[in-house]
C-alpha positions as a printed Julia matrix, in Angstrom:
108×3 Matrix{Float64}:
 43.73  53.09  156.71
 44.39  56.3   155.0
 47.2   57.6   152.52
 48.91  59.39  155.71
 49.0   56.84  157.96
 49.85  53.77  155.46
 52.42  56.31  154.19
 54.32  57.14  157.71
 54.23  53.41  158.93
 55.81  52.13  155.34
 58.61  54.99  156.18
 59.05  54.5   159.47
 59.27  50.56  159.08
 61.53  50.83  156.58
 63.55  53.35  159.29
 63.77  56.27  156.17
 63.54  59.64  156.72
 61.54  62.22  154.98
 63.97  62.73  152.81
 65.29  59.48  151.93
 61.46  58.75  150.83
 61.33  62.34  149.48
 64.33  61.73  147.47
 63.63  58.36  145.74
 60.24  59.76  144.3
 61.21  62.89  143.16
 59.17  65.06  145.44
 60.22  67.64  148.09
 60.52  66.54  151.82
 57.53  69.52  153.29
 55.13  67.44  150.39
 55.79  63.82  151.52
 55.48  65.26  155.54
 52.34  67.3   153.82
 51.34  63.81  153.02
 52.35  62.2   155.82
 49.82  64.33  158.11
 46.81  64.28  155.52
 47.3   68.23  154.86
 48.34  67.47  151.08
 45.27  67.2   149.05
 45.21  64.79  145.37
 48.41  63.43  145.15
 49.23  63.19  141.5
 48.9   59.46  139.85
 52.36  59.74  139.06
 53.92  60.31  142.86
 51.23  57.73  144.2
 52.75  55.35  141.1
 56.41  56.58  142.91
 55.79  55.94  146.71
 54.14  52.61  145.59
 57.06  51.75  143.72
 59.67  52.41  146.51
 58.21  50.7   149.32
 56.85  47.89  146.71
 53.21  47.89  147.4
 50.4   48.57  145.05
 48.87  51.75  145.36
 45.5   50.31  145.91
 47.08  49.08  149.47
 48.72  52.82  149.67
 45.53  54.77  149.11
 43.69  52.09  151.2
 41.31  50.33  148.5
 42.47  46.82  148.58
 40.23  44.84  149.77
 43.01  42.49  151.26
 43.59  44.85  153.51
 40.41  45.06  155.18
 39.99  45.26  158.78
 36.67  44.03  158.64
 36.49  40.66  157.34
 32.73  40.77  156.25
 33.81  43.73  153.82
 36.7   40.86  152.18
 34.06  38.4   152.24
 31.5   40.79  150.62
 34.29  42.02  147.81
 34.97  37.84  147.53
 31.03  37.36  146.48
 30.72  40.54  144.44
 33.73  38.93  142.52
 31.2   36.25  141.52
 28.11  38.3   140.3
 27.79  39.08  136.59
 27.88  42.76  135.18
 23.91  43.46  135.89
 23.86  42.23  139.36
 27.3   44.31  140.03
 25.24  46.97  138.54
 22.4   46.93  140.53
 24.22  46.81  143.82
 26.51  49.93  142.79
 22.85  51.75  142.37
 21.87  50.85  145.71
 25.12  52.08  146.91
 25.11  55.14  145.65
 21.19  55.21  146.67
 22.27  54.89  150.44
 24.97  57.36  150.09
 22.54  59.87  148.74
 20.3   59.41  151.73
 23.22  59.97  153.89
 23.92  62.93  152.45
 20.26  64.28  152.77
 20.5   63.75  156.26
 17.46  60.95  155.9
C-alpha cells in the first residue's frame, strides 16, 4: 500500500481532517492533501517521523515496508526465512535481486 493511501485511510479512520493531521505535524494542509494524492514527492524523514507519531504506527507500516503488512503471505513467509540466513547468504540473494531488477530494466 502506498504513502497516499495508508496516509488517507489512517485520517479518515481516525475521522480528522486535513488540517487536524496538518496541524499536529507541523506541516501545511495543501502538503498533507499533496501527500494524500501521491503528488508530493520525498517527504522529509522528519514529517514521515511526525505522521507516524500521530496516528502511532511505525513509519515502515506508513511508507509500506513492513513486512507485517504484506498482502501476500509468501512475501511474510519469505522475509520470515531471510530472517534466518547469515550475512553471506543475505548477501547473495540481495545480488540476485538487484540482478533481476537490472534485467527488468533492460527490457530482457
Amino acid at each position: 500500500m502506498s504513502l497516499a493511501t495508508k496516509l488517507q485511510k489512517l485520517r479518515t479512520a481516525k475521522g480528522q481532517s486535513l488540517q487536524v493531521v496538518a496541524d499536529a505535524v507541523g506541516a501545511s494542509k495543501a502538503h498533507i492533501w499533496e501527500l494524500e494524492k501521491g503528488t508530493a514527492a520525498n517527504p522529509s524523514i522528519e514529517l514521515l517521523k511526525g505522521i507516524a507519531g500521530h496516528f502511532g504506527v511505525s513509519i515502515a507500516s506508513l511508507v509500506g515496508e513492513d513486512p507485517s503488512d504484506a498482502q501476500d503471505e509468501q512475501l511474510v513467509v519469505m522475509y520470515r526465512d531471510l530472517q534466518n540466513l547469515d550475512e553471506n547468504d543475505r548477501q547473495f540473494i540481495e545480488l540476485m535481486i538487484e540482478g533481476m531488477k537490472k534485467k527488468r530494466e533492460s527490457g530482457q
